[in-house]
Structure formats: structure tokens, C-alpha cells
MDTraj code that builds the backbone (N, CA, C; nanometers):
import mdtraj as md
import numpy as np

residues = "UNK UNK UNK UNK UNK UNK UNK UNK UNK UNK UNK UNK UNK UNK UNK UNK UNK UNK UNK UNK UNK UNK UNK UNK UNK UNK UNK UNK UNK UNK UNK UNK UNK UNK UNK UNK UNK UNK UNK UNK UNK UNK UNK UNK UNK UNK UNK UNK UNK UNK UNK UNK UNK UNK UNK UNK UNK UNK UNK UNK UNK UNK UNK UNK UNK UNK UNK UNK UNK UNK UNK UNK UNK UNK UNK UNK UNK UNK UNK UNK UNK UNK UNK UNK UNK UNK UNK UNK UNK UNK UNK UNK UNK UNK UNK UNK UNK UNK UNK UNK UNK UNK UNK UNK UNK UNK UNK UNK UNK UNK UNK UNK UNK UNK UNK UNK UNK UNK UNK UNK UNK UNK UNK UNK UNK UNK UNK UNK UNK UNK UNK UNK UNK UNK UNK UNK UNK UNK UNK UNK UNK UNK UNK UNK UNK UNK UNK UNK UNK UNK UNK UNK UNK UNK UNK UNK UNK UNK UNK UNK UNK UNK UNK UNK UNK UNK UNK UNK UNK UNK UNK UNK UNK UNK UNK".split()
xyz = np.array([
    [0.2006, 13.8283, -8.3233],
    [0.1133, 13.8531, -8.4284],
    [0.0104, 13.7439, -8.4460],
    [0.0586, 13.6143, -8.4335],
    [-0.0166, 13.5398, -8.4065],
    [-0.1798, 13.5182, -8.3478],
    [-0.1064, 13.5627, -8.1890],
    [-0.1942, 13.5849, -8.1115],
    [-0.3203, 13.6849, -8.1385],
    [-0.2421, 13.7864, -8.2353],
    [-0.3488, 13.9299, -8.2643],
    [-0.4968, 13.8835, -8.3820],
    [-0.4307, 13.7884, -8.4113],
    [-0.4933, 13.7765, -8.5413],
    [-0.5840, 13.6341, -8.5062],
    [-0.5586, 13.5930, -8.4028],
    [-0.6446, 13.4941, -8.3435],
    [-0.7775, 13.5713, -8.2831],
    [-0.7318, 13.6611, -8.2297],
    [-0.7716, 13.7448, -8.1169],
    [-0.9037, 13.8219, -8.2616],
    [-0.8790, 13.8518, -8.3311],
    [-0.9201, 13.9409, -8.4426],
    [-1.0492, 13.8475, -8.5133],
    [-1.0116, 13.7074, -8.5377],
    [-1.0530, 13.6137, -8.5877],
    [-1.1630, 13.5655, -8.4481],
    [-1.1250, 13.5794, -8.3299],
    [-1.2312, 13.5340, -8.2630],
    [-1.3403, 13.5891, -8.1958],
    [-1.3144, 13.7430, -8.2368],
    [-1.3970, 13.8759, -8.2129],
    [-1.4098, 13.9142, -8.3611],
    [-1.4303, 13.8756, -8.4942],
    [-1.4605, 13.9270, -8.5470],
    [-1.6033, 13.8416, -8.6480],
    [-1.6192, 13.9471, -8.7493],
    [-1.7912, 13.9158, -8.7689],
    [-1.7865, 13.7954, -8.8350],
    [-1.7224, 13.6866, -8.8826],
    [-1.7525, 13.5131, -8.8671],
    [-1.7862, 13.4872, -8.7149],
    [-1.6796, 13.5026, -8.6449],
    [-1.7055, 13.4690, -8.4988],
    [-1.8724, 13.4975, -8.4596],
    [-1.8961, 13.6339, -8.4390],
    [-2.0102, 13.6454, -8.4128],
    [-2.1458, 13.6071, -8.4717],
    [-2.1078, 13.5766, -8.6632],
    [-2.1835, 13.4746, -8.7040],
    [-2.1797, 13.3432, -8.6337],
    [-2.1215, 13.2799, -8.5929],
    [-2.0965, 13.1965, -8.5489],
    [-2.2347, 13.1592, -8.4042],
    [-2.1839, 13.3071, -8.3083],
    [-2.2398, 13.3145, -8.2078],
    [-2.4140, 13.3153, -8.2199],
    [-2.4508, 13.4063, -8.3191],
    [-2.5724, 13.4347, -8.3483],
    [-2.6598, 13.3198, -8.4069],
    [-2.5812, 13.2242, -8.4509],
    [-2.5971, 13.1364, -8.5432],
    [-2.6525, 13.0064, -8.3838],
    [-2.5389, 12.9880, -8.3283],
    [-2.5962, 12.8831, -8.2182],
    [-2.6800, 12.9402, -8.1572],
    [-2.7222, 13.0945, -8.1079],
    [-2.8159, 13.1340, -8.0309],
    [-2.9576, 13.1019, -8.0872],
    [-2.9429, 13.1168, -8.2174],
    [-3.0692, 13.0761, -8.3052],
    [-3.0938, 12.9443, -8.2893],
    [-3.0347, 12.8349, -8.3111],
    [-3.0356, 12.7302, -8.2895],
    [-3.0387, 12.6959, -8.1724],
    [-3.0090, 12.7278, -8.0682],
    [-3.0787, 12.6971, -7.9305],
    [-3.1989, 12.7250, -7.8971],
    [-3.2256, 12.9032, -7.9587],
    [-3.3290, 12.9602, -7.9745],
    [-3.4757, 12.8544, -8.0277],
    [-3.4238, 12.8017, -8.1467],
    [-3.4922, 12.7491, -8.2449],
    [-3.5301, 12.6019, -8.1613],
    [-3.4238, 12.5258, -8.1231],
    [-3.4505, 12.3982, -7.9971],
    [-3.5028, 12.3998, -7.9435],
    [-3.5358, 12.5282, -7.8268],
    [-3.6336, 12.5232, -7.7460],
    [-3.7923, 12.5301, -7.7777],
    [-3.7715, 12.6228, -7.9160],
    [-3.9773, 12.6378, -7.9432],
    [-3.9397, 12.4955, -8.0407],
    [-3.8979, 12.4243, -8.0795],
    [-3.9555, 12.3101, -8.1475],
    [-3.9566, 12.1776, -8.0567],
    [-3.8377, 12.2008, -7.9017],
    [-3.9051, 12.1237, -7.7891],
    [-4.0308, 12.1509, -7.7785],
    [-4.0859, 12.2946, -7.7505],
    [-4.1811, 12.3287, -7.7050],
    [-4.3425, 12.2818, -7.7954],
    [-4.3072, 12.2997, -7.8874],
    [-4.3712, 12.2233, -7.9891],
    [-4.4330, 12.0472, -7.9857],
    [-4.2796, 12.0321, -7.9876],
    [-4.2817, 11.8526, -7.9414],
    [-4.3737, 11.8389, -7.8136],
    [-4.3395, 11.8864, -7.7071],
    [-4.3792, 11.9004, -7.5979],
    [-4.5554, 11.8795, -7.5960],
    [-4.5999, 12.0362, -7.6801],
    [-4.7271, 12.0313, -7.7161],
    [-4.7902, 11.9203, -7.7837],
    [-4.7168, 11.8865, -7.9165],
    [-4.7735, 11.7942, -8.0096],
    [-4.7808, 11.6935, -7.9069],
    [-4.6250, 11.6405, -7.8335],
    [-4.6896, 11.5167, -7.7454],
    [-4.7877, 11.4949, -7.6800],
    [-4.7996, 11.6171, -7.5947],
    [-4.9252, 11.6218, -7.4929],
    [-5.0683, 11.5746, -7.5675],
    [-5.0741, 11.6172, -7.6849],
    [-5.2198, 11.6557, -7.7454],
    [-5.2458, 11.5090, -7.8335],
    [-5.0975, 11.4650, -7.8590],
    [-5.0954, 11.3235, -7.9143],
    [-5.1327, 11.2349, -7.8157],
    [-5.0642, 11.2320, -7.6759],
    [-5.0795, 11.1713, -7.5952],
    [-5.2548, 11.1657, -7.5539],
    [-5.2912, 11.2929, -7.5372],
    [-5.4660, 11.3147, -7.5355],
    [-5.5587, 11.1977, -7.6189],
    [-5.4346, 11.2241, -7.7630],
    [-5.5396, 11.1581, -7.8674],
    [-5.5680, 11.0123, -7.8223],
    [-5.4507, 10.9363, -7.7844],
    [-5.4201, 10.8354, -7.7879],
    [-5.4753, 10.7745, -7.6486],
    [-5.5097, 10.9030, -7.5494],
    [-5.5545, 10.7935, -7.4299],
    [-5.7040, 10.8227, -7.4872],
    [-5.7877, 10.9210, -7.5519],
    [-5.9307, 10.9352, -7.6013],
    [-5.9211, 10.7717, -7.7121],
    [-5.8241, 10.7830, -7.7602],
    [-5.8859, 10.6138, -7.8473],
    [-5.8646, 10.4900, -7.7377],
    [-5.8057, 10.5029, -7.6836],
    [-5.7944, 10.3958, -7.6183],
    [-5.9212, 10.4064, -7.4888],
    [-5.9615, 10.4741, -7.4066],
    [-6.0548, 10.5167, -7.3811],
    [-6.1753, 10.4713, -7.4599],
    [-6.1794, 10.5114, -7.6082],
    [-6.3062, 10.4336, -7.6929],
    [-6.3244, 10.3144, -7.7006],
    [-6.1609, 10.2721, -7.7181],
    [-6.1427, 10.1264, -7.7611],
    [-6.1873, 10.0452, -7.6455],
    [-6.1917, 10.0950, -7.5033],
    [-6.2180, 10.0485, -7.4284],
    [-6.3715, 10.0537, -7.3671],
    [-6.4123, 10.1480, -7.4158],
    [-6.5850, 10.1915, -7.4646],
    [-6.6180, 10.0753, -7.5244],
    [-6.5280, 10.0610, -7.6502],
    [-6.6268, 9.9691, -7.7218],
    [-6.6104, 9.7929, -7.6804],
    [-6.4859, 9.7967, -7.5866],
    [-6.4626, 9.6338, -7.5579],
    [-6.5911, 9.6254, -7.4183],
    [-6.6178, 9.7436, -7.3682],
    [-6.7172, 9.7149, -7.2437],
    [-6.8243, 9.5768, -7.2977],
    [-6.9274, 9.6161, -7.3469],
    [-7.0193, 9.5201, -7.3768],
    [-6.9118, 9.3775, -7.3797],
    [-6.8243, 9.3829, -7.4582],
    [-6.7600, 9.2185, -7.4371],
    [-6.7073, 9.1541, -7.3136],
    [-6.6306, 9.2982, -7.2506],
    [-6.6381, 9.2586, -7.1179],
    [-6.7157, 9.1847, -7.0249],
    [-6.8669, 9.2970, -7.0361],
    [-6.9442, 9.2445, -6.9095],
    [-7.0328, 9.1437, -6.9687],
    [-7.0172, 9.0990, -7.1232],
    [-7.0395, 8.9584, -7.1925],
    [-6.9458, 8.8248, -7.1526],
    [-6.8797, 8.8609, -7.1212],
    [-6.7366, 8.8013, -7.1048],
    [-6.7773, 8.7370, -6.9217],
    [-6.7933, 8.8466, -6.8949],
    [-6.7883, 8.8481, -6.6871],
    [-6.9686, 8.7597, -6.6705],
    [-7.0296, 8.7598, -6.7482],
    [-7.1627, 8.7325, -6.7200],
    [-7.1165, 8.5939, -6.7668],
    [-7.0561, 8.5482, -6.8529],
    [-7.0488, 8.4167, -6.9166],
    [-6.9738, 8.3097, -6.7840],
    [-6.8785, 8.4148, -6.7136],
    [-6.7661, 8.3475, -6.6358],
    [-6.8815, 8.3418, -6.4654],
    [-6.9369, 8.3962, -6.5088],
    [-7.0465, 8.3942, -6.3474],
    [-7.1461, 8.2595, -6.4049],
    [-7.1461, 8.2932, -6.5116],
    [-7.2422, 8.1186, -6.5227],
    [-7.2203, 8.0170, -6.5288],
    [-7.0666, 8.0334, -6.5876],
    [-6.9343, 7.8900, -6.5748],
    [-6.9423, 7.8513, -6.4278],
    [-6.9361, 7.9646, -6.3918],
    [-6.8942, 7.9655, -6.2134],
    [-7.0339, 7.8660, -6.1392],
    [-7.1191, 7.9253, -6.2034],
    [-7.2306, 7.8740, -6.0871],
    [-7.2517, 7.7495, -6.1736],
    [-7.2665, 7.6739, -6.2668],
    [-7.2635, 7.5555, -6.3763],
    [-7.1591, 7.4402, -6.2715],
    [-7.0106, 7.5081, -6.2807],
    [-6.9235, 7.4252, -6.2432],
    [-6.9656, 7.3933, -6.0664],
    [-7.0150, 7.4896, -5.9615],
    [-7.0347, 7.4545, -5.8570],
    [-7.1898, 7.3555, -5.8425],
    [-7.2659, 7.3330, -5.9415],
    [-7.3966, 7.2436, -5.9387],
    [-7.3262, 7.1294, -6.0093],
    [-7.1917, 7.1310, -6.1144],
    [-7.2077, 7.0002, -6.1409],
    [-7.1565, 6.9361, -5.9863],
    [-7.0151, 7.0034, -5.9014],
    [-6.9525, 7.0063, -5.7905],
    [-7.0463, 6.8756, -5.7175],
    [-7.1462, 7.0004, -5.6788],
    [-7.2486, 6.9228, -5.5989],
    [-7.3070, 6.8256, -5.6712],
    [-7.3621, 6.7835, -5.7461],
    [-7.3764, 6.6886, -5.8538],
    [-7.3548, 6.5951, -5.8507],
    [-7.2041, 6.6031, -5.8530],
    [-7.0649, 6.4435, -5.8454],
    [-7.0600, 6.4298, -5.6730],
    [-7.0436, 6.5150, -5.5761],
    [-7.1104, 6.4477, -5.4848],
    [-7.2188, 6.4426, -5.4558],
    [-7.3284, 6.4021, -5.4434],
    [-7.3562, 6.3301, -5.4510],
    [-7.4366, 6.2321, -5.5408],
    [-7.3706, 6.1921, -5.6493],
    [-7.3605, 6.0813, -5.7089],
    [-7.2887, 5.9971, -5.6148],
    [-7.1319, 6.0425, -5.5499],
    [-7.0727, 5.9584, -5.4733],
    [-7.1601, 5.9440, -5.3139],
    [-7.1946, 6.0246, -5.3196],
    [-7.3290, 6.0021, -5.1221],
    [-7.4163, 5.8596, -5.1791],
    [-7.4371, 5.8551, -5.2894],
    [-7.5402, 5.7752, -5.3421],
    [-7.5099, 5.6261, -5.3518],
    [-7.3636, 5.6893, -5.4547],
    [-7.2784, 5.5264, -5.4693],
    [-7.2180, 5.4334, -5.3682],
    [-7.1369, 5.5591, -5.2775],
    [-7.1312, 5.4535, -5.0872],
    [-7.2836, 5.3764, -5.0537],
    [-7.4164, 5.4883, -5.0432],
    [-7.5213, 5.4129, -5.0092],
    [-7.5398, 5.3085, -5.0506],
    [-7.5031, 5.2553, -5.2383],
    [-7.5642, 5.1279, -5.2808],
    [-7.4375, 5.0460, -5.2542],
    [-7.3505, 5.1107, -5.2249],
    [-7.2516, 5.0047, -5.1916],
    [-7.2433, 4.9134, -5.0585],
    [-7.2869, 5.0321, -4.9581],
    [-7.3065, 4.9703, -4.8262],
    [-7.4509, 4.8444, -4.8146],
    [-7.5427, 4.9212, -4.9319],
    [-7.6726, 4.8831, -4.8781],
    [-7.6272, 4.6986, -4.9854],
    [-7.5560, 4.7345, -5.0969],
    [-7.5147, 4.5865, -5.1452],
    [-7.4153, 4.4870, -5.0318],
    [-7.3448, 4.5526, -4.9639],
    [-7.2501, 4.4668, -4.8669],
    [-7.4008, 4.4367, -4.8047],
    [-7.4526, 4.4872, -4.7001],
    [-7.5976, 4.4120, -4.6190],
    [-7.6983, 4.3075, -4.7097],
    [-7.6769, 4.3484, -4.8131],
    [-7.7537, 4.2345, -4.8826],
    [-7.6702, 4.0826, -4.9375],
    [-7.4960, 4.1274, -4.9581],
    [-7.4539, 4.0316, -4.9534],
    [-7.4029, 3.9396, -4.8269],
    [-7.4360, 4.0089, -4.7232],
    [-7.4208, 3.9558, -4.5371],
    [-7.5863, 3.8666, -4.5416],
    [-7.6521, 3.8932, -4.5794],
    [-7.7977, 3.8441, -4.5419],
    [-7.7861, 3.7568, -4.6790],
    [-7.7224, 3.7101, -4.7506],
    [-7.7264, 3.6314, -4.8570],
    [-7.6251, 3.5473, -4.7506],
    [-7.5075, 3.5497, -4.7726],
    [-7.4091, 3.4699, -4.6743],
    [-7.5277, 3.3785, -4.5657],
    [-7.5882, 3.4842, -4.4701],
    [-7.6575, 3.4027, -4.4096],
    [-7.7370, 3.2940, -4.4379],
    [-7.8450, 3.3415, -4.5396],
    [-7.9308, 3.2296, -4.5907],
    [-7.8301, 3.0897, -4.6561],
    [-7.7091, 3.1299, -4.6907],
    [-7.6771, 3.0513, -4.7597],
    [-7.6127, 2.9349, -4.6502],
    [-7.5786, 2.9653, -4.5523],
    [-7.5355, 2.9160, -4.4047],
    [-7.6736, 2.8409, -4.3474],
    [-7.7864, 2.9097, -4.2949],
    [-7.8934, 2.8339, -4.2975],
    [-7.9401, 2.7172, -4.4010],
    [-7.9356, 2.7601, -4.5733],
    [-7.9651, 2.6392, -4.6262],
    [-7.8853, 2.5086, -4.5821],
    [-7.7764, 2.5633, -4.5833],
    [-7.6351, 2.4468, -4.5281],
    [-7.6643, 2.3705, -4.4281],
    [-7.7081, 2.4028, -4.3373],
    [-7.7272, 2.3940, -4.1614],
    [-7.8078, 2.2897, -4.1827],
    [-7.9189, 2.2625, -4.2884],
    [-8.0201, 2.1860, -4.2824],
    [-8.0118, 2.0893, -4.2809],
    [-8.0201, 1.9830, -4.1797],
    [-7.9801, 1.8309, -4.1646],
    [-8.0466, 1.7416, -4.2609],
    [-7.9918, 1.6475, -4.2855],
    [-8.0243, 1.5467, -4.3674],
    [-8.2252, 1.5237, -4.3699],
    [-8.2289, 1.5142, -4.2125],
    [-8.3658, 1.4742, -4.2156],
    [-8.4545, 1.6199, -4.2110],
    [-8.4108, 1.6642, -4.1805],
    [-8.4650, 1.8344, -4.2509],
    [-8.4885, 1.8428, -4.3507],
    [-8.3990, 1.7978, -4.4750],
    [-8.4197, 1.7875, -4.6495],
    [-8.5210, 1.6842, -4.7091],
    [-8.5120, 1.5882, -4.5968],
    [-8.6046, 1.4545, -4.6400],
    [-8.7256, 1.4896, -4.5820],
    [-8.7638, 1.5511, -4.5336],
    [-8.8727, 1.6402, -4.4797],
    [-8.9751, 1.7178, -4.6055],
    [-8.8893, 1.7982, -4.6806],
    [-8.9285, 1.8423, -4.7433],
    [-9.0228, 1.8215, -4.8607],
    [-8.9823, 1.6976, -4.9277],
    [-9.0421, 1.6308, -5.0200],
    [-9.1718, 1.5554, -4.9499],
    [-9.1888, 1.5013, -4.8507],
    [-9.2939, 1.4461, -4.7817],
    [-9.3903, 1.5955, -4.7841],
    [-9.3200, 1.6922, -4.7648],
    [-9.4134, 1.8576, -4.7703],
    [-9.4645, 1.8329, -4.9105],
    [-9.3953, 1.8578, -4.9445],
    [-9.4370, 1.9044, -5.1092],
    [-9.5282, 1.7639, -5.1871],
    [-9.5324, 1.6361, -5.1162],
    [-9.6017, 1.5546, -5.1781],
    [-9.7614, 1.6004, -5.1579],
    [-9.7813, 1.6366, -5.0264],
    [-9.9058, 1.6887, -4.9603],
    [-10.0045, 1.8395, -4.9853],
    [-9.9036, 1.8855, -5.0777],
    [-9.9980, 2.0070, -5.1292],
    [-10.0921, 2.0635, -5.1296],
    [-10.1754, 2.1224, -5.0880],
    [-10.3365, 2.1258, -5.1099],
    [-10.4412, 2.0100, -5.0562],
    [-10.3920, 1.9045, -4.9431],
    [-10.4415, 1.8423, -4.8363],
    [-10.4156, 1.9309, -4.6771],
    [-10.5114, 1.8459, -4.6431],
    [-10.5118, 1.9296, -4.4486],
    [-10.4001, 1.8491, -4.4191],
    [-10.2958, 1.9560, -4.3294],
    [-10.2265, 1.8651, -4.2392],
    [-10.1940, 1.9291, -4.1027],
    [-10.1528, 1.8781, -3.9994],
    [-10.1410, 1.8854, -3.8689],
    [-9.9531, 1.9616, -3.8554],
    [-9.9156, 2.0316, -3.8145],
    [-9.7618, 2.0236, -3.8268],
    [-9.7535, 2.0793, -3.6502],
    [-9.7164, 2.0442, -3.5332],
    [-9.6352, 2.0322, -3.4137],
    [-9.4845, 2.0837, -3.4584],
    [-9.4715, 2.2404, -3.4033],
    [-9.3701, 2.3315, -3.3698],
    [-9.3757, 2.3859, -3.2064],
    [-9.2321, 2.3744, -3.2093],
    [-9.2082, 2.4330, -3.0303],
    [-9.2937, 2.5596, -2.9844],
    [-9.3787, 2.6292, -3.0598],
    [-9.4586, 2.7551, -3.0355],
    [-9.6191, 2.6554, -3.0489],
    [-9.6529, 2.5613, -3.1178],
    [-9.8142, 2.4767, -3.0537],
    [-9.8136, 2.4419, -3.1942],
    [-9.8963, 2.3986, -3.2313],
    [-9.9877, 2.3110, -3.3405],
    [-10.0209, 2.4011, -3.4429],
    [-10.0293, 2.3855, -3.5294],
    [-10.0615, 2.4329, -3.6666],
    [-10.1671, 2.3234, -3.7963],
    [-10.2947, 2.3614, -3.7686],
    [-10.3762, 2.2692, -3.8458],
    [-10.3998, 2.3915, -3.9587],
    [-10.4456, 2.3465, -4.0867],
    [-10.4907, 2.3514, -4.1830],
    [-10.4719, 2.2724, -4.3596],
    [-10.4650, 2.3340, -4.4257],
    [-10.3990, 2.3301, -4.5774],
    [-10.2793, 2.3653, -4.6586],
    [-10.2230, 2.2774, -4.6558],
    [-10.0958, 2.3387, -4.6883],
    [-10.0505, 2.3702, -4.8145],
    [-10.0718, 2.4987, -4.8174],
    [-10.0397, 2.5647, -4.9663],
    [-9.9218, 2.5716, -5.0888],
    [-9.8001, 2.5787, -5.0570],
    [-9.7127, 2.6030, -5.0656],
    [-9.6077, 2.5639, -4.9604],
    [-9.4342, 2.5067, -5.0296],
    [-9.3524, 2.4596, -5.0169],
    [-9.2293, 2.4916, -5.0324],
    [-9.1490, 2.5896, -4.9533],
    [-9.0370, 2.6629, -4.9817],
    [-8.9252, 2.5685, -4.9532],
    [-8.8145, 2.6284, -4.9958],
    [-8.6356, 2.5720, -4.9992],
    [-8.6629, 2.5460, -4.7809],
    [-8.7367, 2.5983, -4.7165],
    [-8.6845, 2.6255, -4.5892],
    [-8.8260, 2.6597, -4.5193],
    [-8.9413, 2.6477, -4.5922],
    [-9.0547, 2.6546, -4.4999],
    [-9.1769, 2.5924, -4.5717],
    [-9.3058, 2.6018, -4.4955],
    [-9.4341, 2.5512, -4.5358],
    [-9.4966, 2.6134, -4.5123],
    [-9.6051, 2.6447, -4.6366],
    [-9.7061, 2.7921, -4.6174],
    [-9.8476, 2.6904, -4.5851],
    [-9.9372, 2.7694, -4.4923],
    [-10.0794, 2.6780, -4.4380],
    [-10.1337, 2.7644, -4.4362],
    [-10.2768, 2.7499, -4.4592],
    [-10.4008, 2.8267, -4.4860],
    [-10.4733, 2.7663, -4.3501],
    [-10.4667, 2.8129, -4.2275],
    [-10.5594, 2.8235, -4.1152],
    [-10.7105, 2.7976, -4.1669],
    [-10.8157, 2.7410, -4.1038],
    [-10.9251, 2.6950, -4.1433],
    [-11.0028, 2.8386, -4.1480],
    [-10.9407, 2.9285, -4.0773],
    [-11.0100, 3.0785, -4.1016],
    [-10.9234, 3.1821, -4.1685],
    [-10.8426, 3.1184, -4.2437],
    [-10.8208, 3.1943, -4.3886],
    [-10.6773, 3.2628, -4.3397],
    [-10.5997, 3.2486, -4.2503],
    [-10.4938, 3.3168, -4.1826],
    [-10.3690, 3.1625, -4.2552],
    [-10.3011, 3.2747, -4.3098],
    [-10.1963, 3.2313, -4.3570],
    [-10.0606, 3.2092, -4.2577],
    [-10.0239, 3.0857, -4.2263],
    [-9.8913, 3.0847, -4.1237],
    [-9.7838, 3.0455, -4.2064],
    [-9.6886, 3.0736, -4.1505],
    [-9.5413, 3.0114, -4.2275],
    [-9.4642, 2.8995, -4.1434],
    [-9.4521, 2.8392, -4.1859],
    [-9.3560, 2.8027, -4.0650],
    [-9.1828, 2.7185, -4.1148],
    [-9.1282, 2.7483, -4.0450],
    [-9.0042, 2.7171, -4.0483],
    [-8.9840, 2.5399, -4.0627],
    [-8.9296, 2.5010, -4.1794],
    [-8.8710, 2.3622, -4.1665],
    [-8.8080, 2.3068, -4.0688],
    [-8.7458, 2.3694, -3.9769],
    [-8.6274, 2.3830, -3.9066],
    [-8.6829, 2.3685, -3.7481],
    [-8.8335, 2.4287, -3.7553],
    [-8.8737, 2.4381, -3.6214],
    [-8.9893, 2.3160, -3.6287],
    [-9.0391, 2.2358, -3.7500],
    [-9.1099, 2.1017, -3.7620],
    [-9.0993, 1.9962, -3.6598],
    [-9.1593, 2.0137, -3.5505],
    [-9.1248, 1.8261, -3.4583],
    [-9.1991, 1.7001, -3.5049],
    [-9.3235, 1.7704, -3.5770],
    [-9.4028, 1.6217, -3.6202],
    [-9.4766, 1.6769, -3.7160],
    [-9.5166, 1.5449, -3.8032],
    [-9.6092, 1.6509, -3.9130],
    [-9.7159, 1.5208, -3.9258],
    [-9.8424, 1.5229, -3.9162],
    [-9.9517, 1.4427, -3.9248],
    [-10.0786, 1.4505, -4.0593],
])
top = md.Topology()
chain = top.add_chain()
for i, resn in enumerate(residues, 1):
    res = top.add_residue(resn, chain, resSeq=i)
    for name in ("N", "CA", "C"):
        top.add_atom(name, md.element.get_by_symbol(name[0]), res)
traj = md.Trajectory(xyz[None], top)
């Protein structure tokens, strides 16, 4: 009896409320997937059209943006070149200061070199200033006026206006 009344209870009209009831509700699941489905799609539409705008409207900043980074770009490669050569420049005065301190060394070696009677020489020059004198160097004779009196030479005014120099160093006689 049990069984009958199970049997009665599971074929009868609750049961099939039952049945009609989930069919609806599956029924009902699928058009409000279908729904979802739609709404998503059309949401999804919406949402790539704003973003789409939004991206409309970031353009101008963009290619504000890309124009700024092309001028950084070309700015940073002129200072590039720039700083070298500043440094092409700075080796040059550096090298060209070492040659000037080699040719200083030298002179300063030549002043040195100058023998006693080489120095005592000098002042006998410089007493004579602006008189004629005779000076005998291993290259011939040198007559005129003697103008000027350096650390290491004697300037003469040739009787025809030609300026000679001559070396203290190369002096054999002076008259």
C-alpha cells in the first residue's frame, strides 16, 4: 500500500505541478539567459562605443604626447652631440696646453743653459740701447742700432730699416 500511494503521489496533480512548474522555470532561464545574452551584447556594444570615444577623445593627447616625445628625442640627441663635442674640444685644449707646457719646459731649460758670461753679456746689451753697435755671430756680422733687449736676445735696426734678432747665445763679439 505503501508503494501505491507513493506511486499515486508521484503521478498525481502536485507531482505534475511540480513538473510544469520546473519546465517553466527552465523555460523561463533560458529567455532571461537569452535576454542577458542580448542585454550583454548591446552593453558590451555600449561600452566598446565609449571607450572607442574615450579613445577619440584621448587622440589629440596622444599625438600631443608622441609629438612632444619626438622633440625630447631630437633635443636629447643635439644635446648628445653637444657634450661631445665639448669633450673633442676639451682633449684639444688639453693636448694643445701639454705643447705649450713642453715649449715652456724648454724655454725654461734654455734660460738655465745660459752661462755665466752669457748673463753678463746682457747688461753690457742693455747699457747700449739706442747706440750703433757691431755684434759677430757664427752666420756674419750684424751692424746697426740696437733697439731692444730680451731675457735671451738683441733686437737691431739694420741701417735699412730691417729688423734682426739675434740670439744671446749665438754672440762671439760685440763692438
Amino acid at each position: 500500500m505503501v508503494s501505491r500511494m507513493a506511486a499515486l503521489k508521484a503521478d498525481g496533480p502536485t507531482s505534475k505541478l511540480r513538473r510544469n512548474r520546473s519546465k517553466l522555470a527552465a523555460s523561463c532561464s533560458k529567455s532571461c539567459k537569452r535576454k542577458k545574452k542580448k542585454t550583454g551584447a548591446a552593453s558590451r556594444r555600449r561600452t566598446r562605443r565609449t571607450a572607442d570615444a574615450e579613445r577619440t577623445d584621448l587622440r589629440p593627447l596622444i599625438d600631443a604626447m608622441s609629438a612632444s616625445l619626438k622633440g625630447l628625442t631630437a633635443s636629447t640627441a643635439s644635446i648628445v652631440a653637444f657634450v661631445n663635442q665639448i669633450r673633442n674640444d676639451v682633449n684639444a685644449l688639453q693636448n694643445q696646453a701639454a705643447g705649450a707646457n713642453s715649449v715652456i719646459n724648454v724655454l725654461e731649460t734654455r734660460v738655465a743653459d745660459l752661462s755665466a758670461a752669457e748673463q753678463a753679456i746682457l747688461p753690457l746689451l742693455q747699457a747700449r740701447i739706442g747706440s750703433s753697435i757691431t755684434l759677430e755671430t757664427p752666420s756674419g756680422t750684424v751692424l746697426g742700432t740696437l733697439v731692444a733687449v730680451g731675457e735671451d736676445y738683441a733686437e737691431i735696426r739694420e741701417p735699412g730699416g730691417t729688423i734682426v734678432i739675434v740670439r744671446v747665445v749665438s754672440i762671439i763679439s760685440m763692438v
